[in-house]
VOFIMI-836923 format. One line per field, with one value per residue (C-alpha): residue number from 1; y, z, x; residue in one letter. Coordinates in steps of 0.5 Angstrom, whole numbers, plus 500, padded with zeros to 3 digits. Each point is the difference from the previous one (the first is absolute). Layout:
<recs>
num <- NUM;...
yy <- Y;...
zz <- Z;...
xx <- X;...
residuo <- a;...
</recs>
This chain:
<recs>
num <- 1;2;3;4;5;6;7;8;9;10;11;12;13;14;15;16;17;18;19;20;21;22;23;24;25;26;27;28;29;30;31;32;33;34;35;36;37;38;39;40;41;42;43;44;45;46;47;48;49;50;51;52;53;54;55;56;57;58;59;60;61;62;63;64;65;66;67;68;69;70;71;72;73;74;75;76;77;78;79;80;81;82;83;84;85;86;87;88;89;90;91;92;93;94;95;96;97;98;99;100;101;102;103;104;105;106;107;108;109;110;111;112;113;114;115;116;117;118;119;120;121;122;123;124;125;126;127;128;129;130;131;132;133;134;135;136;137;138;139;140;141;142;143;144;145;146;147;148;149;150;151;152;153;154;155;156;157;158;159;160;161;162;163;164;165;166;167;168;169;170;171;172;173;174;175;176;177;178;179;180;181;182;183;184;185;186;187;188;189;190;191;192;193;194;195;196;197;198;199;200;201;202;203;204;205;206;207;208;209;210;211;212;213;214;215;216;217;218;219;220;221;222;223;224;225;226;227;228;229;230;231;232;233;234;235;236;237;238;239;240;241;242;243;244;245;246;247;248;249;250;251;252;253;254;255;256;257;258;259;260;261;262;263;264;265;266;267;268;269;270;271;272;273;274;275;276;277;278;279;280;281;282;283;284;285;286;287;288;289;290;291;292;293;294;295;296;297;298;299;300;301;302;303;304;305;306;307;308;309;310;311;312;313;314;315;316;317;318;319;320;321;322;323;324;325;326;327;328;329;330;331;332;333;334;335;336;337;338;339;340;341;342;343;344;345;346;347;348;349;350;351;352;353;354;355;356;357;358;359;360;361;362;363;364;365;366;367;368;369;370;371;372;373;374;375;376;377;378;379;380;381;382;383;384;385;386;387;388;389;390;391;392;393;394;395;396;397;398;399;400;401;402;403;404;405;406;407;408;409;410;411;412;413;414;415;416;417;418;419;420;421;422;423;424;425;426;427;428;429;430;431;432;433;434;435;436;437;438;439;440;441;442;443;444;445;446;447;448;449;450;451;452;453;454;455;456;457;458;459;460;461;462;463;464;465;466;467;468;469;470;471;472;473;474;475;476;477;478;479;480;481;482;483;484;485;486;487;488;489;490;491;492;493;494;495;496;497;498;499;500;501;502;503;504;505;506;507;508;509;510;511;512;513;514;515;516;517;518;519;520;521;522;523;524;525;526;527;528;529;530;531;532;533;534;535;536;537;538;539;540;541;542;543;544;545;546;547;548;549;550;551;552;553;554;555;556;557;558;559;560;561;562;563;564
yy <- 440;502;494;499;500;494;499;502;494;496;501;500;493;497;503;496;493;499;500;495;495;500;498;495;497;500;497;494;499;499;496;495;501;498;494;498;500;496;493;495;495;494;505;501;491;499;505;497;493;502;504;493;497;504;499;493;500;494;499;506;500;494;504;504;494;498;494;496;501;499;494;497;503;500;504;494;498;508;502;493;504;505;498;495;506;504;493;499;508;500;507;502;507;503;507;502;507;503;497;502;498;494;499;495;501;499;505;499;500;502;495;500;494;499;494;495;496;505;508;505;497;506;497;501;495;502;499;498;503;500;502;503;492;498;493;497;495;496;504;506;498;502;507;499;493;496;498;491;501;499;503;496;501;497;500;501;500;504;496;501;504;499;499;503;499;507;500;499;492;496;497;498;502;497;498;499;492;500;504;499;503;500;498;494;497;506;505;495;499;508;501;496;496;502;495;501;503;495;503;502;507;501;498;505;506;497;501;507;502;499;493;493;496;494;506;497;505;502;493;502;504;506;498;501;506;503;497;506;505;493;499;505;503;494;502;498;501;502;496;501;496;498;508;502;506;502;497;501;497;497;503;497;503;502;496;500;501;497;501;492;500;493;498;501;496;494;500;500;495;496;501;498;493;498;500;502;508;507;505;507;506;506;506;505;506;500;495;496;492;498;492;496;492;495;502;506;505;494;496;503;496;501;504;497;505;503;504;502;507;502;498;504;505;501;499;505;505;499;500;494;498;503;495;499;498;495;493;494;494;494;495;501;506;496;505;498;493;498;501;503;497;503;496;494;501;504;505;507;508;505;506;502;500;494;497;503;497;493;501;498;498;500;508;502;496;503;507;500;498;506;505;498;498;507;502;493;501;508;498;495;504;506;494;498;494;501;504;500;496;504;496;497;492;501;497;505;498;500;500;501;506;502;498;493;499;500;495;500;493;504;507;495;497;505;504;494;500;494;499;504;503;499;503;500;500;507;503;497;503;506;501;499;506;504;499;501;506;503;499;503;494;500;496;493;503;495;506;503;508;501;504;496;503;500;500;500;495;501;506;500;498;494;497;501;497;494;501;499;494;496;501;496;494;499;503;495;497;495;503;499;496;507;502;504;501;507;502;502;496;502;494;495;493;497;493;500;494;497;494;501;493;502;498;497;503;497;498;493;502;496;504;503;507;503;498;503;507;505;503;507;506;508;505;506;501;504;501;508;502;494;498;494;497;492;496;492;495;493;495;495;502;499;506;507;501;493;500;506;506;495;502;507;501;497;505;506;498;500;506;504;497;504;499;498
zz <- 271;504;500;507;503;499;508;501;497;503;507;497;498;506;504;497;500;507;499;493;505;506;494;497;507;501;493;502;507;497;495;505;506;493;498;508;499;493;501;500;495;504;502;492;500;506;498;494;503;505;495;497;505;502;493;501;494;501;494;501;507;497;494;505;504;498;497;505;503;494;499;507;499;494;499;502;507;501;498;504;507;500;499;506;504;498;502;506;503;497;495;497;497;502;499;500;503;497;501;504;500;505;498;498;493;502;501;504;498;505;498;503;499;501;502;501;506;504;498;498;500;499;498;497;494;500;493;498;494;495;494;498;502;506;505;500;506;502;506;497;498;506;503;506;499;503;496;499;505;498;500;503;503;506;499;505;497;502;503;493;501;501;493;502;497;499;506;504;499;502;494;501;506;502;499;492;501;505;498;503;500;505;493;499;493;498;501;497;493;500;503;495;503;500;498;499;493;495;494;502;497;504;506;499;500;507;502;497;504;506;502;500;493;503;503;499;496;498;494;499;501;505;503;493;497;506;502;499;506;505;500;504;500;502;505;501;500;495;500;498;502;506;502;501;496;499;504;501;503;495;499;499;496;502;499;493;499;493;497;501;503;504;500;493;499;504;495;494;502;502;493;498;503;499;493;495;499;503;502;500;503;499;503;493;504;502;497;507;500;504;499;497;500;496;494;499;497;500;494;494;496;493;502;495;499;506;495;495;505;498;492;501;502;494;496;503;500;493;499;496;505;504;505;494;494;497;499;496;505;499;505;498;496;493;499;495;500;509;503;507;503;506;505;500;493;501;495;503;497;499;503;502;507;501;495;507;505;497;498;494;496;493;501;504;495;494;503;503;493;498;504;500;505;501;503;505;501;502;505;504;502;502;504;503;496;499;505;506;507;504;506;502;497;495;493;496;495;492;493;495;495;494;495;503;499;493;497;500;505;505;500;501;505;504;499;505;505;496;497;503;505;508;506;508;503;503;493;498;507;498;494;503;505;493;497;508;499;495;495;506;502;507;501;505;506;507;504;505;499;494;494;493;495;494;492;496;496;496;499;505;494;499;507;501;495;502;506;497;496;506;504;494;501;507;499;495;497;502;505;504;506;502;502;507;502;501;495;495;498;494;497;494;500;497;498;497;496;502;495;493;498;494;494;498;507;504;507;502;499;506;505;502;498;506;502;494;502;505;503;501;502;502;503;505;503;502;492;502;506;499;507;499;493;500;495;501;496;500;497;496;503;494;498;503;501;503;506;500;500;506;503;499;503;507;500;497;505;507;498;499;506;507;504;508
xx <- 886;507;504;503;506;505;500;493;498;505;497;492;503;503;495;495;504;498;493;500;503;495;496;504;500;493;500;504;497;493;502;504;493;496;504;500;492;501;498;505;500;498;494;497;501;497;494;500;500;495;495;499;498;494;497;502;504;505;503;502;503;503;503;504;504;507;502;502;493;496;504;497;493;497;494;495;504;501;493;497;505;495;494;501;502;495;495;504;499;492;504;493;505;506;503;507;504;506;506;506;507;502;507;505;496;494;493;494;493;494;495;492;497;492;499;492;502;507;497;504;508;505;507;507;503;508;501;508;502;507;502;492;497;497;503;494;499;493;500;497;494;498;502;504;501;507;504;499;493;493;494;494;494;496;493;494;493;495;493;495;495;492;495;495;492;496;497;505;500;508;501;506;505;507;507;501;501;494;494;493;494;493;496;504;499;496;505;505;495;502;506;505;506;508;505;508;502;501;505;506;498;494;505;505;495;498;507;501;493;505;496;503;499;497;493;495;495;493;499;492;495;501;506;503;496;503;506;504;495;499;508;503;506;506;506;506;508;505;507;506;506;496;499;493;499;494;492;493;494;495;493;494;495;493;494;498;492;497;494;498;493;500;492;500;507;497;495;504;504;494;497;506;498;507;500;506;498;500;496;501;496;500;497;498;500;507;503;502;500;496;501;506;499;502;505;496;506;506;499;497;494;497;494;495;493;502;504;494;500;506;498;494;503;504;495;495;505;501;493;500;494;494;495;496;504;498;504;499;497;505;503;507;505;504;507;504;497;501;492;502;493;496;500;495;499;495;496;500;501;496;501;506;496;499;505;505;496;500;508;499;506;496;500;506;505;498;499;508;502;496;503;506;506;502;495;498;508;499;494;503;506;496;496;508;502;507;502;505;496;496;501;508;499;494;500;499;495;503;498;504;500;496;505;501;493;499;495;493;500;505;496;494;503;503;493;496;506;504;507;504;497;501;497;499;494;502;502;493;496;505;496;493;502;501;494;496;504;498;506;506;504;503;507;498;503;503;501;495;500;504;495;500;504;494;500;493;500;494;494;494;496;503;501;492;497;506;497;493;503;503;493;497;505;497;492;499;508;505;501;493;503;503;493;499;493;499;507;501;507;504;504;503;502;506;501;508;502;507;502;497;497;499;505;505;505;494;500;496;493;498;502;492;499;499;506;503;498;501;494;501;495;499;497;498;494;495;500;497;505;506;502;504;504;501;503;501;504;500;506;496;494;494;496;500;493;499;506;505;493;497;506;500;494;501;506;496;494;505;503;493;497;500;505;499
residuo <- x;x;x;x;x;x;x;x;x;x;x;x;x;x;x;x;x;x;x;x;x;x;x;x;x;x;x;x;x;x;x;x;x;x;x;x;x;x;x;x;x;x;x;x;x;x;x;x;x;x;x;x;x;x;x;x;x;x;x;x;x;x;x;x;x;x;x;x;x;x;x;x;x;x;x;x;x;x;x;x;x;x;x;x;x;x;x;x;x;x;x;x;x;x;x;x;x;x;x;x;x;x;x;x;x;x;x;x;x;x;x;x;x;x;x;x;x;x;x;x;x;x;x;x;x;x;x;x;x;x;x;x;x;x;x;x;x;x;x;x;x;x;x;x;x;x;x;x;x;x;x;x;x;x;x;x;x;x;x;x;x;x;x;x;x;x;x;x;x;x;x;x;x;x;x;x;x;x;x;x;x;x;x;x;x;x;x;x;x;x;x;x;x;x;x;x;x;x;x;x;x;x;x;x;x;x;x;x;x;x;x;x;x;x;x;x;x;x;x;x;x;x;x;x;x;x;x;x;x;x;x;x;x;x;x;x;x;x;x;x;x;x;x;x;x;x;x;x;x;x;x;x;x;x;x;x;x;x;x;x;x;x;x;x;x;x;x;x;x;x;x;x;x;x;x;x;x;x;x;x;x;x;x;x;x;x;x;x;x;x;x;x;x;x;x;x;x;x;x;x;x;x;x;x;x;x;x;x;x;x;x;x;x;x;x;x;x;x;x;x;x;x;x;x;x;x;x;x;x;x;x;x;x;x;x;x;x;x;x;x;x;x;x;x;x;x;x;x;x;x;x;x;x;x;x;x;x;x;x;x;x;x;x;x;x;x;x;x;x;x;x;x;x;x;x;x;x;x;x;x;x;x;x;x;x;x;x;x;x;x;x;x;x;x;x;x;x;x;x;x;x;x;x;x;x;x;x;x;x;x;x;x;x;x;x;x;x;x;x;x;x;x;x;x;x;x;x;x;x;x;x;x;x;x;x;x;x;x;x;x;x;x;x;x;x;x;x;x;x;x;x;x;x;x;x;x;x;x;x;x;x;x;x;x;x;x;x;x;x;x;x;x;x;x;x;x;x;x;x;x;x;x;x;x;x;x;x;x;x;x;x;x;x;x;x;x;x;x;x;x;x;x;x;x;x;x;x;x;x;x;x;x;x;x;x;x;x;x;x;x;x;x;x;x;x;x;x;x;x;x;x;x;x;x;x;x;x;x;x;x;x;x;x;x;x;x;x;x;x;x;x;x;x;x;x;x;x;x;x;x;x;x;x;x
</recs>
C-alpha cells in the first residue's frame, strides 16, 4: 500500500477532528440527560420505605427510620400507629406509585388506598429523607396527614337488613337495637338476637368494618349465621385535623332470604316443649334446613347410639359385617375387665340386623374394637365431624383422632357414641340425610337459592342396606315411637351417658338415670323417597325411644302433611 504524504495526512486527520467531537458532545449530553432521569437518593429511600409498607412490612419501614426516630417510636408504638390508621380509614390494601422528587430532600409517593367503608382514596405521603434515613413523624401513618392532627371517624350505620323465611316470611326486620317481626315469639325462636360485642378483640373487628365498637351485632341464631350480608355497608366522615376528607352514605343491604320454613319452625319448637334441647331439619334432596330450634347447632353433646350409624358404616365398609352376621346375645360387652352394659341391661344380639335395631351395645363395643379406631375415625370425618362449620356460629361436632384412641375401653367407647365424641343435632340430622341419600352428604345450608357443595361419604351399597337397618329401629326397635301410619320412617335412638356412676371417679348415683342421659334420635322419612331428615336431643331427657323420637315424629308428620 503507497504511504501518503505527510500533509495529506495531516488534512484527513483535521478533517475528521470535528466529527469525533460532535460525538463526544452527543456522549456527554445523553449521560447528563440519563443522570437527570436517575433517581434521586432520597427517591431509591422513599421507594424502599414505601415498597414495605405495601407488604405491610413494618419492621422493615422501621429499619429505615433515623435514630432519632427510632428512639421516639419503637417498633410496638410504630407498628400500632399504622394499624390504627388503617382501622380508622376502613384500609382493606394499599397500592403504592413511583416516587418522584419533592424538594428539600424529600420524595413523594402516590399512594392508592382500598378502603371497606370511603371506597378508592388516592393520596400522597411525602417522605422526608436525610442522610439515606427517613425523619418519621406520627403523621405519616396515614397519607396526607397534617402534621400534629388526628384521624377520626364519624360513624353512620345503615338500617339492618330484613331476614326473611323461605316463603317470603319477615323474620325479622328493623334498626339493629329494634327488631321486629309479624310472627312475633316464632319468628324470635328462629331469628336469634344482637347483642354489643363483649371482648375487646371482637370490638375492634366491628370497627375496623367502618361500624361503631358499641353495634350491636348478630348474638345467635340467623342474625349471627348472617351477620355479615344483613349489616350493610356503614357510612360516614373521614377527619383529619377537623377537615372532612373523605364521605359517604351508608347502604343497607338487601332482605336476606333463608331456608327456614315457618310451619315446620313452630312445630320444632313446640316439640321441644320448652325443654333443654335442639332440633334441627333438613330437606335430604338439597341439604336446605328447614328448622333450627333449641340448641340444635350450638352446643355439641355426646351423641350416644345415634352414633352406631357411623360405626356401622365403618364396619360395613370393611366388611367386617353383613345384616346377617351373627353375635353372641348378652346383656353387657366385658373390655379389659369394664362391662360397657346395654341400656336396662338387657339381653340382646343376634343378628347383626337386629343387634342394630335394638342398639345393642354388647355388639358395637366389641366390634369397634375389632375394626379399629382408624377406621371409626376415617368414617366420621367423611360424615363431617372435624370440620370447619357449615353455617356462621355452628359448634362444629368433634372427636378426637385415631392415635388418641387407643385401648380397648376408648375404641369401644367411641364406637357407641361415648368418650370423646360430641355432636349437634344438625350434624347428626346431617348424618341421616347422607344415608337418605344414598352415602352423598350435602353441607347444611341457611341460605335460599345457594346449590350444596356435596362429597360422598361412603358407597351406595352401604348407605341402602344403612337404610334397611335404620327402618328396622322404628318397624320393630327402639325407635317405634317414630312411627307414621301410612310411612315408612327411617331412624336410630341415642340415649348418651353424661356422668359415670361407676367406679372409683363415680358421680352420686342417686341422681335418677333418666336424668343421667341425654335422650337423642334421627331419621328421614319417607324411607323410599326421602322428603325430610329430623334429629332431636334432649339435655337429660331419658331415653331416645321413649322422649327424643316422639318428637321427631311430630316434626316429620307436619313436614309430610299437606300444605293449606
Amino acid at each position: 500500500m503507497k504511504e501518503l504524504a505527510p500533509e495529506r495526512r495531516r488534512r484527513l486527520v483535521f478533517r475528521g477532528l470535528p466529527a469525533l467531537g460532535g460525538l463526544a458532545a452527543a456522549a456527554f449530553a445523553a449521560g447528563a440527560f440519563a443522570g437527570s432521569l436517575a433517581p434521586s437518593q432520597a427517591e431509591l429511600v422513599a421507594r424502599d420505605f414505601s415498597d414495605a409498607w405495601e407488604r405491610s412490612d413494618f419492621a422493615e419501614m422501621h429499619g429505615l427510620l433515623d435514630r432519632d426516630a427510632q428512639a421516639a417510636h419503637p417498633l410496638a408504638v410504630f407498628r400500632r400507629a399504622y394499624r390504627r390508621a388503617a382501622a380508622v380509614a376502613t384500609i382493606n390494601s394499599l397500592v403504592v406509585g413511583e416516587p418522584s422528587g419533592a424538594g428539600d430532600g424529600a420524595a413523594a409517593v402516590p399512594v392508592d388506598l382500598r378502603t371497606s367503608t370511603f371506597g378508592l382514596l388516592r393520596r400522597t405521603l411525602v417522605v422526608p429523607v436525610r442522610d439515606e434515613r427517613v425523619r418519621w413523624t406520627p403523621s405519616m401513618a396515614f397519607p396526607g396527614l397534617p402534621e400534629g392532627t388526628a384521624l377520626a371517624r364519624r360513624v353512620r350505620a345503615p338500617e339492618r337488613a330484613a331476614l326473611l323465611a323461605r316463603d317470603g316470611q319477615v323474620l325479622a326486620e328493623g334498626p339493629a337495637d329494634g327488631r321486629s317481626s309479624p310472627l312475633g315469639a316464632l319468628a324470635a325462636s328462629i331469628a336469634g338476637t344482637l347483642e354489643p360485642e363483649d371482648s375487646e378483640t371482637e370490638r375492634a373487628v366491628l370497627y375496623r368494618r367502618g361500624f361503631s365498637p358499641d353495634q350491636p351485632v348478630g348474638a345467635s341464631g340467623l342474625e349471627r349465621a348472617f351477620e355479615n350480608r344483613l349489616a350493610g355497608r356503614p357510612g360516614g366522615e373521614l377527619v383529619a385535623g377537623g377537615r372532612v376528607i373523605a364521605a359517604s352514605e351508608p347502604r343497607k343491604a338487601a332482605p336476606v332470604r333463608t331456608t327456614i320454613d315457618p310451619e315446620l319452625q313452630e312445630t320444632a319448637v313446640s316439640a321441644l316443649a320448652g325443654r333443654l334441647g335442639g332440633i334441627a331439619a333438613l330437606d335430604p334432596r338439597t341439604g336446605e334446613i328447614r328448622a333450627l330450634a333449641g340448641i340444635a347447632f350450638s352446643a355439641p353433646q355426646p351423641p350416644g347410639s345415634t352414633f352406631k350409624i357411623v360405626t356401622a358404616t365403618a364396619a360395613l365398609e370393611a366388611r367386617a359385617v353383613k345384616p346377617s352376621t351373627q353375635f353372641p346375645v348378652e346383656t353387657a360387652a366385658l373390655v379389659d375387665g369394664v362391662e360397657l352394659e346395654n341400656a336396662n341391661g338387657e339381653s340382646c344380639g343376634g343378628t347383626f340386623r337386629s343387634s342394630f335395631a335394638h342398639s345393642c351395645n354388647s355388639v358395637f363395643v366389641p366390634l369397634g374394637v375389632k375394626i379399629g379406631s382408624d377406621r371409626i375415625v376415617n368414617a366420621a370425618l367423611r360424615y363431617g365431624w372435624n370440620a370447619p362449620p357449615s353455617v356462621d356460629g355452628e359448634a362444629p361436632s368433634t372427636l378426637p383422632p385415631a392415635n388418641e384412641i387407643v385401648t380397648p375401653v376408648e375404641i369401644g367407647s367411641t364406637a357407641i357414641g361415648q368418650g370423646r365424641v360430641l355432636a349437634t343435632p344438625l350434624r347428626m340430622a346431617s348424618v341421616a340425610q347422607t344415608i337418605a341419600s344414598d352415602g352423598v352428604r350435602l353441607e347444611p345450608s341457611l341460605a335460599a337459592g345457594v346449590p350444596p357443595e356435596t362429597s360422598r361419604v361412603t358407597s351406595r351399597r352401604v348407605a341402602r342396606v344403612l337404610r334397611r337397618l335404620m327402618v328396622d329401629v322404628v318397624d320393630y326397635g327402639t325407635g317405634i315411637a317414630a312411627a307414621i301410619e301410612g310411612v315408612r320412617v327411617a331412624g336410630k335412638t341415642g340415649t348418651a351417658e353424661l356422668e359415670d356412676t361407676r367406679g372409683p371417679n363415680a358421680v352420686d348415683d342417686a341422681l335418677p338415670s333418666e336424668l343421667n342421659t341425654n335422650a337423642w334420635f334421627t331419621s328421614f322419612a319417607p324411607a323410599a323417597r326421602p322428603r325430610i331428615a329430623v334429629a332431636v336431643m334432649l339435655v337429660r331427657g331419658g331415653a331416645g325411644g321413649e322422649t327424643a323420637a316422639p318428637a321427631a315424629r311430630q316434626v316429620l308428620e307436619a313436614a309430610l302433611a299437606p300444605r293449606r
